[in-house]
VEXNU-533843 format. One record per atom (N, C-alpha, C): residue number from 1; atom name; x, y, z. Coordinates in steps of 0.2 Angstrom, whole numbers. Layout:
! residues N
> NUM CA X Y Z .
...
This chain:
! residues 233
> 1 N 87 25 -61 .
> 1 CA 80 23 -62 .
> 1 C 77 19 -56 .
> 2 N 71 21 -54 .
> 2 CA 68 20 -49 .
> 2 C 63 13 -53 .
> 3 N 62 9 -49 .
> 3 CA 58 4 -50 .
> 3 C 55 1 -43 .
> 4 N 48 0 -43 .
> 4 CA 43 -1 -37 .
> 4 C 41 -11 -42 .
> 5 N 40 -15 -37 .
> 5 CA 40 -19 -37 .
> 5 C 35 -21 -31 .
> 6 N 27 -23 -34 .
> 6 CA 24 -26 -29 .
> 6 C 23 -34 -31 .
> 7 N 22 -34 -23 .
> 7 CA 24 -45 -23 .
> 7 C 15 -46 -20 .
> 8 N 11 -52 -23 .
> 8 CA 9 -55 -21 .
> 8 C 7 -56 -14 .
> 9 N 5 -56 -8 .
> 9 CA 3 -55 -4 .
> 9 C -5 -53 1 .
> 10 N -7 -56 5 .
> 10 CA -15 -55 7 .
> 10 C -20 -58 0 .
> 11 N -25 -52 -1 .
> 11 CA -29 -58 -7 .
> 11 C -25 -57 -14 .
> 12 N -19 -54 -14 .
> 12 CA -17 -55 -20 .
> 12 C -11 -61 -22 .
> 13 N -10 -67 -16 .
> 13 CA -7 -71 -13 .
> 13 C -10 -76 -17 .
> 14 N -10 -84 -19 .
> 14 CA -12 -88 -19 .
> 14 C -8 -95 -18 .
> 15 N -11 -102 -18 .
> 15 CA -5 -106 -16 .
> 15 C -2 -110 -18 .
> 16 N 0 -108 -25 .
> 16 CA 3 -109 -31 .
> 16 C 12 -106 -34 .
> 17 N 8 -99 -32 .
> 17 CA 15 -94 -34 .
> 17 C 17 -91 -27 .
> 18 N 24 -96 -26 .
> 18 CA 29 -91 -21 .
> 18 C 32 -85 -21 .
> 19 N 27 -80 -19 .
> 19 CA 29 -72 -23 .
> 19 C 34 -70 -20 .
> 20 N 37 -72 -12 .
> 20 CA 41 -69 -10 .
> 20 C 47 -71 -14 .
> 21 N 48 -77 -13 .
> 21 CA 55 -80 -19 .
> 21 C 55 -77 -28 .
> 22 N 48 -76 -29 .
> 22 CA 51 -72 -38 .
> 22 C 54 -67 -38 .
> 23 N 49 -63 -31 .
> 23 CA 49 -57 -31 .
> 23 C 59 -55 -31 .
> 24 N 63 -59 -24 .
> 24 CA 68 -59 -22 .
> 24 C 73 -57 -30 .
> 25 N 69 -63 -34 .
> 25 CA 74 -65 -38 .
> 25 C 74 -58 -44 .
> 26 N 67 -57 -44 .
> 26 CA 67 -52 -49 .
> 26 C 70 -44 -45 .
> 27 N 69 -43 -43 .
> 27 CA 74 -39 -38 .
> 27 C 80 -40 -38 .
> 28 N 84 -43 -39 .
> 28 CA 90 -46 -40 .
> 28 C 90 -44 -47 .
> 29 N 88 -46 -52 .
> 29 CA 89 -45 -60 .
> 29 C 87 -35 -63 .
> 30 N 83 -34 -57 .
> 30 CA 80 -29 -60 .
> 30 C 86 -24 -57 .
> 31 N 90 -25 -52 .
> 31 CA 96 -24 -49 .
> 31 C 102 -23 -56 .
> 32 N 102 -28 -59 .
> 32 CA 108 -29 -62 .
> 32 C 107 -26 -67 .
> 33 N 100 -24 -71 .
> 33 CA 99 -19 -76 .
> 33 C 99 -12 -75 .
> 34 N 101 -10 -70 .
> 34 CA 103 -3 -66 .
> 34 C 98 1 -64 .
> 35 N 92 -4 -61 .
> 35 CA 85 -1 -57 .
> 35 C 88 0 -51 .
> 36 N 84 4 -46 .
> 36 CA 87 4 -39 .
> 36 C 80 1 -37 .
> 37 N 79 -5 -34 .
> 37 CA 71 -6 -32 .
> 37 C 70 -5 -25 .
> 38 N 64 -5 -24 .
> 38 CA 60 -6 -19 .
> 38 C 56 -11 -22 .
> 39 N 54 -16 -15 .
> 39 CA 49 -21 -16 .
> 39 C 43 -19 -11 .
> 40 N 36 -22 -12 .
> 40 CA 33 -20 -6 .
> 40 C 27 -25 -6 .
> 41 N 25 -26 -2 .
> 41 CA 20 -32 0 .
> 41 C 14 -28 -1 .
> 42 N 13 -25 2 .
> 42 CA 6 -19 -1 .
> 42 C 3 -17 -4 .
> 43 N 1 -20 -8 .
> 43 CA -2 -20 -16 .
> 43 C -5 -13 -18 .
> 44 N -10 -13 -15 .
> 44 CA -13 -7 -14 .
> 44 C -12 0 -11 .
> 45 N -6 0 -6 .
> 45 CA -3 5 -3 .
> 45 C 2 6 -7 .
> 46 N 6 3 -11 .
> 46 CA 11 3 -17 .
> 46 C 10 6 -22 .
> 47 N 2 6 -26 .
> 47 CA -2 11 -30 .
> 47 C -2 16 -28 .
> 48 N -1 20 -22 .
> 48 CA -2 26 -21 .
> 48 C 4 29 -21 .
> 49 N 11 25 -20 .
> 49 CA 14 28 -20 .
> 49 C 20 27 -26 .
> 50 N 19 29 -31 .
> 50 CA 20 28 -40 .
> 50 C 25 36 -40 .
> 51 N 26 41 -39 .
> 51 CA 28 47 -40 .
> 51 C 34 47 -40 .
> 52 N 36 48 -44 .
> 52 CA 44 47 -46 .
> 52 C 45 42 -49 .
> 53 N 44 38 -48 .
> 53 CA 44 28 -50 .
> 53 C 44 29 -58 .
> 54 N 50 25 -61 .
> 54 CA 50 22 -68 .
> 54 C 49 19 -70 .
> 55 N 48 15 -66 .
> 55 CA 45 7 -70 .
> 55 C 42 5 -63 .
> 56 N 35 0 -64 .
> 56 CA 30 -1 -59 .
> 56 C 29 -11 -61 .
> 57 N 33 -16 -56 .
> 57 CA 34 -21 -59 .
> 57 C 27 -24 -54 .
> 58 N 24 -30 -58 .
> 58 CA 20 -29 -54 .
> 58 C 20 -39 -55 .
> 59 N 20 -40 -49 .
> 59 CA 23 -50 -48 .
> 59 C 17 -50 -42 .
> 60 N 9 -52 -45 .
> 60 CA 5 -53 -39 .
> 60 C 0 -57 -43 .
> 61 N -6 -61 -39 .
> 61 CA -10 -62 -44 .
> 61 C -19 -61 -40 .
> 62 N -20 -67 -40 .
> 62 CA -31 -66 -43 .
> 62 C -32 -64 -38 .
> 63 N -34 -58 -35 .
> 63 CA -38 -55 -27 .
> 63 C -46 -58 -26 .
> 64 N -48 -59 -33 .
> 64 CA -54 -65 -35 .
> 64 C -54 -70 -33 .
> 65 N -49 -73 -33 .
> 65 CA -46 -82 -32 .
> 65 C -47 -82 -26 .
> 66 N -44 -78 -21 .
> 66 CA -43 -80 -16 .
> 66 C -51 -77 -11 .
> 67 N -55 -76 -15 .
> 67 CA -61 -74 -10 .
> 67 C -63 -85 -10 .
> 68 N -61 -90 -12 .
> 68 CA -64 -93 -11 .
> 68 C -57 -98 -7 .
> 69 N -50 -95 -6 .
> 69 CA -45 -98 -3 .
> 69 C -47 -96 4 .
> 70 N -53 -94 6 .
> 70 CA -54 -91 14 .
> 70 C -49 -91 17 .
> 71 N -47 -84 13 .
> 71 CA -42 -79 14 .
> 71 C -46 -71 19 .
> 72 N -53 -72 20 .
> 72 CA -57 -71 24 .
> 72 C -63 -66 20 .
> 73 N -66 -64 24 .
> 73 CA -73 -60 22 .
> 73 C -72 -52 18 .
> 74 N -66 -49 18 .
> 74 CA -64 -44 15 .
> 74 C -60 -44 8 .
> 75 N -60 -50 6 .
> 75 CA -57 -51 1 .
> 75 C -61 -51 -6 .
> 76 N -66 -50 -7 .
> 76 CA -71 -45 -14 .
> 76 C -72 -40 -10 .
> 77 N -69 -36 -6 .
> 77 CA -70 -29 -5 .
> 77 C -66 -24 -13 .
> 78 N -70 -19 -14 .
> 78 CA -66 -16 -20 .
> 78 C -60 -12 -15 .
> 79 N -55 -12 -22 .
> 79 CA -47 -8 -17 .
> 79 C -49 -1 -16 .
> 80 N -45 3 -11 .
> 80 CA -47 9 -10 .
> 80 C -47 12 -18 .
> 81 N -51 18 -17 .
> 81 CA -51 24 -23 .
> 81 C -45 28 -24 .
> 82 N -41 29 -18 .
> 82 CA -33 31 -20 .
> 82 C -28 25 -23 .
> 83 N -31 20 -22 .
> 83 CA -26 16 -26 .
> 83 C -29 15 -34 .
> 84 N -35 16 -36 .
> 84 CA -36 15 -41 .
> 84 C -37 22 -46 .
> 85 N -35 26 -42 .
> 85 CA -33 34 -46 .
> 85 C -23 34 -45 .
> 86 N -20 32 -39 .
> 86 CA -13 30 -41 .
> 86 C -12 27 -48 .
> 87 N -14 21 -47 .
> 87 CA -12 18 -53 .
> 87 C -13 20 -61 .
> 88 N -20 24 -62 .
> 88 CA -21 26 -69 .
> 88 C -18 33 -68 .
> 89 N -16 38 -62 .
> 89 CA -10 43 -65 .
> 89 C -6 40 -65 .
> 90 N -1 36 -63 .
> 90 CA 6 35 -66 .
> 90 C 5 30 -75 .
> 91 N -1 30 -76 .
> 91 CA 2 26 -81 .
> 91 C -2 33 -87 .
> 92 N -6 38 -84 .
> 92 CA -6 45 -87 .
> 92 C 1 49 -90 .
> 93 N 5 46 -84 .
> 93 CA 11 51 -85 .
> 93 C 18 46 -86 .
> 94 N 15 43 -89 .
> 94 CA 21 38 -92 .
> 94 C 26 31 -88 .
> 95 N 23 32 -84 .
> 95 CA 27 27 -79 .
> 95 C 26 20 -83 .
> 96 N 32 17 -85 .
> 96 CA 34 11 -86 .
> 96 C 30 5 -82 .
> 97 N 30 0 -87 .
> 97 CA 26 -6 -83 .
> 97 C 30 -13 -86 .
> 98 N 30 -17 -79 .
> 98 CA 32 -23 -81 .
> 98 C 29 -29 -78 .
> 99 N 24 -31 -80 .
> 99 CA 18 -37 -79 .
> 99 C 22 -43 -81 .
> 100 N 21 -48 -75 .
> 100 CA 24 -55 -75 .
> 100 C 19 -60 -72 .
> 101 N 19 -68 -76 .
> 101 CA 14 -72 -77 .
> 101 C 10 -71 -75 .
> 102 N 7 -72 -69 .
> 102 CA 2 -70 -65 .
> 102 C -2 -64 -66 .
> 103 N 1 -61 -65 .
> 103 CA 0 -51 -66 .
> 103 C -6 -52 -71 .
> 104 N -7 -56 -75 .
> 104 CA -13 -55 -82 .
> 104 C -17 -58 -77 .
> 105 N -18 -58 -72 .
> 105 CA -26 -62 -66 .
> 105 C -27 -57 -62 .
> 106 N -22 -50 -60 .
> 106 CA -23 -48 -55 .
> 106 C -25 -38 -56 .
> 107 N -25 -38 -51 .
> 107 CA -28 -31 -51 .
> 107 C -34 -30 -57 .
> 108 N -38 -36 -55 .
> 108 CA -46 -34 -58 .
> 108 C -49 -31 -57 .
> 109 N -51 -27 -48 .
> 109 CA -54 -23 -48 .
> 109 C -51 -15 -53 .
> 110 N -45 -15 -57 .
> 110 CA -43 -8 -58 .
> 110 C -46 -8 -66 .
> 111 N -49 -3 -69 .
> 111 CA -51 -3 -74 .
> 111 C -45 -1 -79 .
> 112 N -40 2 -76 .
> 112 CA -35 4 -82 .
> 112 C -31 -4 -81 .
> 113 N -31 -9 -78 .
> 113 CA -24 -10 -77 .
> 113 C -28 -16 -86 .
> 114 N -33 -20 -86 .
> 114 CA -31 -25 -90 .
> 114 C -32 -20 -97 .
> 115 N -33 -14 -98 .
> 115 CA -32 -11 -105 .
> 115 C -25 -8 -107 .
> 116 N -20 -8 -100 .
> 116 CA -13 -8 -100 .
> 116 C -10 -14 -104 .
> 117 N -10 -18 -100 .
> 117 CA -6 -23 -99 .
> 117 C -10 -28 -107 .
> 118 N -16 -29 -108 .
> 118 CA -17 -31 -116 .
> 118 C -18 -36 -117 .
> 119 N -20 -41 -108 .
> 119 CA -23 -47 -107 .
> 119 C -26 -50 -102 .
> 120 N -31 -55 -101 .
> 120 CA -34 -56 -94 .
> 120 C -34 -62 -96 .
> 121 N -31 -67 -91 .
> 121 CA -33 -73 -88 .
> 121 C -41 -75 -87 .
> 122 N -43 -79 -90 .
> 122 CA -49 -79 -89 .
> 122 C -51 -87 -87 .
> 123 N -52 -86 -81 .
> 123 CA -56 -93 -76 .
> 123 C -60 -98 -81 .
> 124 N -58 -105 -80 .
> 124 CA -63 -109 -83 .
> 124 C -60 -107 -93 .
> 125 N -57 -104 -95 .
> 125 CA -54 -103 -103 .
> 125 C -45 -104 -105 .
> 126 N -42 -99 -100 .
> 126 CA -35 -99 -100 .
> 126 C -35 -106 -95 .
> 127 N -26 -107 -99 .
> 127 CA -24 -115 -95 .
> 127 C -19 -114 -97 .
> 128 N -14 -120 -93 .
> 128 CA -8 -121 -94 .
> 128 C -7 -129 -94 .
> 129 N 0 -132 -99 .
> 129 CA 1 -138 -97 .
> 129 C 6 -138 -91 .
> 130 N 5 -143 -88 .
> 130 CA 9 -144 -82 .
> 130 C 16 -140 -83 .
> 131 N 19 -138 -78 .
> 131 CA 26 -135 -77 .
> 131 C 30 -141 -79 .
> 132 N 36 -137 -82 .
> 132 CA 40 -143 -85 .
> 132 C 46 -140 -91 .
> 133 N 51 -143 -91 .
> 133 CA 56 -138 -98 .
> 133 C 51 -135 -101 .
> 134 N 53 -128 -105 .
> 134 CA 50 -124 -109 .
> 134 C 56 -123 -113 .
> 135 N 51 -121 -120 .
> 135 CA 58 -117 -124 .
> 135 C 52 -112 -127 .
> 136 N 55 -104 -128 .
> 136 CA 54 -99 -128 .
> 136 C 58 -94 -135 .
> 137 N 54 -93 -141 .
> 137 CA 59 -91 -147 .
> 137 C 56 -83 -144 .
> 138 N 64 -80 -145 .
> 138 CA 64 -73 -143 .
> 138 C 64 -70 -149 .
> 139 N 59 -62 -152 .
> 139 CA 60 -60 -158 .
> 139 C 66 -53 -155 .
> 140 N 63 -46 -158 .
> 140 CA 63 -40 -157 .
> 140 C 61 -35 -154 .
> 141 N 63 -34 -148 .
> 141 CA 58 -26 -146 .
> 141 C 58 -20 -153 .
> 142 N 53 -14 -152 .
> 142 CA 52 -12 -157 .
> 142 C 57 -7 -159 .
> 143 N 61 -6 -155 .
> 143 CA 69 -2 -155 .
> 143 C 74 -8 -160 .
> 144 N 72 -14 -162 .
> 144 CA 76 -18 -164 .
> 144 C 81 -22 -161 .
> 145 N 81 -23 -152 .
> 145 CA 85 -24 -148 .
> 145 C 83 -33 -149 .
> 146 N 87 -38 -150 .
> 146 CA 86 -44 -150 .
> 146 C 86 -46 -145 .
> 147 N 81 -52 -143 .
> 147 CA 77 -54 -137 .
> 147 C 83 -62 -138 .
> 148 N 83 -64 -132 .
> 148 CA 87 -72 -132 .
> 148 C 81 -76 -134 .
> 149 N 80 -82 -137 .
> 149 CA 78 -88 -133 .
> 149 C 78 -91 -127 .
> 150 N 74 -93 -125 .
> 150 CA 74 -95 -117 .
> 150 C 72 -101 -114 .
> 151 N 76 -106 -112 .
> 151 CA 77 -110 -110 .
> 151 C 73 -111 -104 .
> 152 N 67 -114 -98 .
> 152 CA 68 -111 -92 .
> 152 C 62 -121 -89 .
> 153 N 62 -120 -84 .
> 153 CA 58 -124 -82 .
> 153 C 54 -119 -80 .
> 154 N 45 -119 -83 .
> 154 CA 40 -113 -82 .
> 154 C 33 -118 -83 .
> 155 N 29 -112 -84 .
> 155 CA 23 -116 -85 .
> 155 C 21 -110 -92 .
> 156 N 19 -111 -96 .
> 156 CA 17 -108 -101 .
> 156 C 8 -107 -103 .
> 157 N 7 -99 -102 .
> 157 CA 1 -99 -103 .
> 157 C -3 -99 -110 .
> 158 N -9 -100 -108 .
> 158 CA -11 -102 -118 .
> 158 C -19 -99 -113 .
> 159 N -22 -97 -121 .
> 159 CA -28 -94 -121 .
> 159 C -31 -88 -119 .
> 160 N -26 -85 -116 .
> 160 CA -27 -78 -112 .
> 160 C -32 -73 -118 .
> 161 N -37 -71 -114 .
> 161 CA -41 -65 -118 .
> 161 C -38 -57 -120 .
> 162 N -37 -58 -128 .
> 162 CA -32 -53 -127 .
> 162 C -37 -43 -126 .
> 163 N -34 -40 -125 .
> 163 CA -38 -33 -125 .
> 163 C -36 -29 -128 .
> 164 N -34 -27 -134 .
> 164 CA -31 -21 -137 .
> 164 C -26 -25 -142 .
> 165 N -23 -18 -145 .
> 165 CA -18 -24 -148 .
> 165 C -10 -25 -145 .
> 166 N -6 -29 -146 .
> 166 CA -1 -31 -144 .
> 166 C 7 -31 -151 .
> 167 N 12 -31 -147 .
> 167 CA 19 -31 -151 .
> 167 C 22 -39 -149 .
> 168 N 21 -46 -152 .
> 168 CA 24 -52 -149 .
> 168 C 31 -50 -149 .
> 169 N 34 -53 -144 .
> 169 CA 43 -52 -143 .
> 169 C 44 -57 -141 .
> 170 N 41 -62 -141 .
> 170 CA 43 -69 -139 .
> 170 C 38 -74 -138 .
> 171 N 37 -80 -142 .
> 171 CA 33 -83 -141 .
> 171 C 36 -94 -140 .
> 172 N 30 -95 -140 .
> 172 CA 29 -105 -139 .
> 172 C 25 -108 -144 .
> 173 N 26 -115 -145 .
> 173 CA 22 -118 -150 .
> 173 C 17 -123 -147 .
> 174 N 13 -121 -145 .
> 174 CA 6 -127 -143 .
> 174 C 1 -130 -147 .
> 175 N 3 -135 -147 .
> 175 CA -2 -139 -156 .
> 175 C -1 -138 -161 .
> 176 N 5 -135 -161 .
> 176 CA 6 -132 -167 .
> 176 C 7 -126 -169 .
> 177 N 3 -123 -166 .
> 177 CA 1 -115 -163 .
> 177 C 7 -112 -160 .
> 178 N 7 -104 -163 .
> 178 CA 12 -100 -159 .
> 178 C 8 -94 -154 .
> 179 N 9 -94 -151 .
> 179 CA 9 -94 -143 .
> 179 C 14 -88 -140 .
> 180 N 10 -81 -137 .
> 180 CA 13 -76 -138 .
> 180 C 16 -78 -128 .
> 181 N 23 -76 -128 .
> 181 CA 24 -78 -121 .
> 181 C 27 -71 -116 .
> 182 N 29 -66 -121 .
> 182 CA 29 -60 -118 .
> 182 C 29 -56 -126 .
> 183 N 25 -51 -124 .
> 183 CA 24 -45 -128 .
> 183 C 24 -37 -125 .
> 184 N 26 -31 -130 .
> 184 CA 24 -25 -130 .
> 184 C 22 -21 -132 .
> 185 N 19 -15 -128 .
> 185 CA 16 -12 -132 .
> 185 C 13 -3 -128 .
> 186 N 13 1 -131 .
> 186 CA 13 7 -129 .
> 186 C 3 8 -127 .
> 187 N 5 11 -120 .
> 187 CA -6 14 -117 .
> 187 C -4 19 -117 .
> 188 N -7 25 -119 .
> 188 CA -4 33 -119 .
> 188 C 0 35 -119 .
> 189 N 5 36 -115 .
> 189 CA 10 38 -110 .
> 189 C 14 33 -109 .
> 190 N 12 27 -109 .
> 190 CA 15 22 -105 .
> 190 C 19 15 -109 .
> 191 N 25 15 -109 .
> 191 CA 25 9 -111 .
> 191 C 26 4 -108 .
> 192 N 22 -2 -108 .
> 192 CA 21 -10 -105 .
> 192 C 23 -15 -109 .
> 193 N 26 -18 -105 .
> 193 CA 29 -27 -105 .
> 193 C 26 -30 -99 .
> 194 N 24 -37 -106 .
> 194 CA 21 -41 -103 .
> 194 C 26 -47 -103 .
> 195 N 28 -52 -98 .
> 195 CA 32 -61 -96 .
> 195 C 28 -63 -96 .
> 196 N 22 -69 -97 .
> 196 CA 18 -72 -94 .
> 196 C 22 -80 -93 .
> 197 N 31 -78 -92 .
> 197 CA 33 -85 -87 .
> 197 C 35 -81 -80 .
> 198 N 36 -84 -78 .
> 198 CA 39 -84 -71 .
> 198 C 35 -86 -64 .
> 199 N 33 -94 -66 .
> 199 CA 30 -96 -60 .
> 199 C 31 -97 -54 .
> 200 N 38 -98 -53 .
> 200 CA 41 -100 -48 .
> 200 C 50 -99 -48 .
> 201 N 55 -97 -42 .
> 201 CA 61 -97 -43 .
> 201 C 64 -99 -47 .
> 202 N 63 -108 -49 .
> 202 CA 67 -109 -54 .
> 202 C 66 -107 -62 .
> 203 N 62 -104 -62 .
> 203 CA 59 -100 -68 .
> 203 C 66 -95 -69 .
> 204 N 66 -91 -64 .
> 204 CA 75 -87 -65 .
> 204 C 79 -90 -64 .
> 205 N 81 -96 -63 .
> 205 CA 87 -100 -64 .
> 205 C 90 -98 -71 .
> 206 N 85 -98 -75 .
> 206 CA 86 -100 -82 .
> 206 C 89 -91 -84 .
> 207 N 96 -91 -85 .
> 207 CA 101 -85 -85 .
> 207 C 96 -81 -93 .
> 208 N 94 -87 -100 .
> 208 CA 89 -83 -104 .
> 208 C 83 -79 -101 .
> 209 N 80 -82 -97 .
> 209 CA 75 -79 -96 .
> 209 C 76 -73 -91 .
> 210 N 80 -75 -87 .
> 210 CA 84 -66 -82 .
> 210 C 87 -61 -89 .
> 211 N 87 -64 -96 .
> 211 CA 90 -58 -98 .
> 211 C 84 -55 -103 .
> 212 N 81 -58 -105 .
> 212 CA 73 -57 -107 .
> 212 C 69 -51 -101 .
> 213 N 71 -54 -95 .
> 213 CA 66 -49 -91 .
> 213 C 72 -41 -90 .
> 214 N 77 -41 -91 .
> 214 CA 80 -38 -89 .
> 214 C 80 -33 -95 .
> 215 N 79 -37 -101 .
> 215 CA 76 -30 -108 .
> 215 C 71 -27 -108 .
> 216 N 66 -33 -107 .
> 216 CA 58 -30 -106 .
> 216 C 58 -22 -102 .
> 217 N 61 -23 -95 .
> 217 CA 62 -18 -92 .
> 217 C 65 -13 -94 .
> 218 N 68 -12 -95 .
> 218 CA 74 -8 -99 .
> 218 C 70 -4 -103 .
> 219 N 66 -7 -108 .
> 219 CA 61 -5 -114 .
> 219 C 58 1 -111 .
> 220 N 52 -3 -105 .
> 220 CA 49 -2 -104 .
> 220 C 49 5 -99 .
> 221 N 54 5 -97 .
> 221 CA 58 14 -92 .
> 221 C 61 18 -96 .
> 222 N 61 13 -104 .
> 222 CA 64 20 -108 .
> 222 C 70 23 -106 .
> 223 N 73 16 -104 .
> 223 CA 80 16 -104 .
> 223 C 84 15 -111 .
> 224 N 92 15 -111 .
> 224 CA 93 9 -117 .
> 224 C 97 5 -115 .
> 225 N 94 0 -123 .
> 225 CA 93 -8 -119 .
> 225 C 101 -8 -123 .
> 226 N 103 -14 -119 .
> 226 CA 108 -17 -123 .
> 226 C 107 -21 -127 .
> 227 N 114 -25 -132 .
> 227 CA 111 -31 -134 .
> 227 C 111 -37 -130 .
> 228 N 109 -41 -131 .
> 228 CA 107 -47 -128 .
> 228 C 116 -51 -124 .
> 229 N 120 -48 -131 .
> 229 CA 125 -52 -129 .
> 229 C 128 -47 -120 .
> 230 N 126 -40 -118 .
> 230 CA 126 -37 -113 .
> 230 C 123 -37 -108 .
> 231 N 115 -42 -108 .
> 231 CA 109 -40 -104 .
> 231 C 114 -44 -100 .
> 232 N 111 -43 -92 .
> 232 CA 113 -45 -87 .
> 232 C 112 -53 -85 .
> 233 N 113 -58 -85 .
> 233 CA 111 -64 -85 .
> 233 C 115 -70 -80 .
């Protein structure tokens, strides 16, 4: 199984999330669930080249954000037109998808990407409390594959606008409130998994959460998944 993994970098870069380090780490995990990956800095050069690809992991964030990180005057330019017909063929002809925390902020300019993935970060509404222990109850993918619980130091997002409907597979409790922290859910062709943890390296420390992402993927390639007591971790 082929899996493309694009990192963070240029205006999809911020100065919050070490993309090079998640990316390492999720590459590493994505490795262990039997992906052969490729990572690629090139966000937009990465979209075009989807053909073959089984799973399209995508660890980048806000290209919005950073027009005001004077990250320079090209940064509200919209992406080329071949990147943004890449990306809605591969998700016309089924190419798996694995969207991680940030990913709900990015690729705004693509029209398919936030009716995929089934949520937007929305500036000034979506927040997080401070990074810090989390604890994460794992339910079911819809194969019935049991998700762990996940222990991790993360930041956990609250408020995200959701767009369509969704499958929770694991959720948080904020005020009480249960709190979707990765979900799935079928766009056409395409099945999609959402993580909205993985802020930073120590986020994969946490062996629950390398085996959460390692399902999601798996689902989501339309692999089969193992049970949790076999996910790689």
């Amino acid at each position: 199984m082929r899996a493309q993994l694009i990192t963070g970098s240029g205006r999809y870069a911020d100065p919050w999330h070490p993309y090079p380090e998640t990316s390492a780490r999720l590459a590493d995990v994505l490795d262990g669930a039997g992906f052969d990956v490729a990572v690629d800095e090139d966000v937009e050069g990465a979209l075009t080249r989807l053909d073959g690809v089984d799973l399209l992991v995508v660890n980048a964030g806000d290209p919005w954000r950073s027009a005001d990180d004077g990250a320079g005057p090209d940064t509200t330019a919209p992406p080329p037109p071949e990147s943004v017909a890449g990306l809605a063929r591969a998700l016309d002809r089924g190419t798996g998808v694995l969207a991680l925390h940030a990913a709900v902020a990015s690729l705004r300019d693509y029209p398919s990407w936030a009716p995929a993935t089934g949520a937007v970060w929305l500036p000034g509404v979506s927040w997080h409390p401070p990074r810090g222990p989390v604890e994460v109850r794992g339910g079911s993918l819809p194969d019935g594959t049991r998700l762990p619980d996940v222990v991790a130091v993360d930041e956990l997002y609250q408020r995200l606008q959701p767009v369509g409907g969704r499958h929770v597979v694991a959720w948080h409790e904020q005020d009480g409130r249960r709190v979707a922290s990765a979900w799935v859910r079928e766009h056409g062709a395409s099945r999609v998994a959402v993580d909205v943890l993985g802020h930073d390296a120590e986020s994969y420390d946490s062996a629950t959460h390398r085996r959460l992402v390692a399902a999601l993927a798996r689902w989501a390639a339309r692999a089969t998944v193992p049970t949790t007591d076999h996910l790689p971790g």
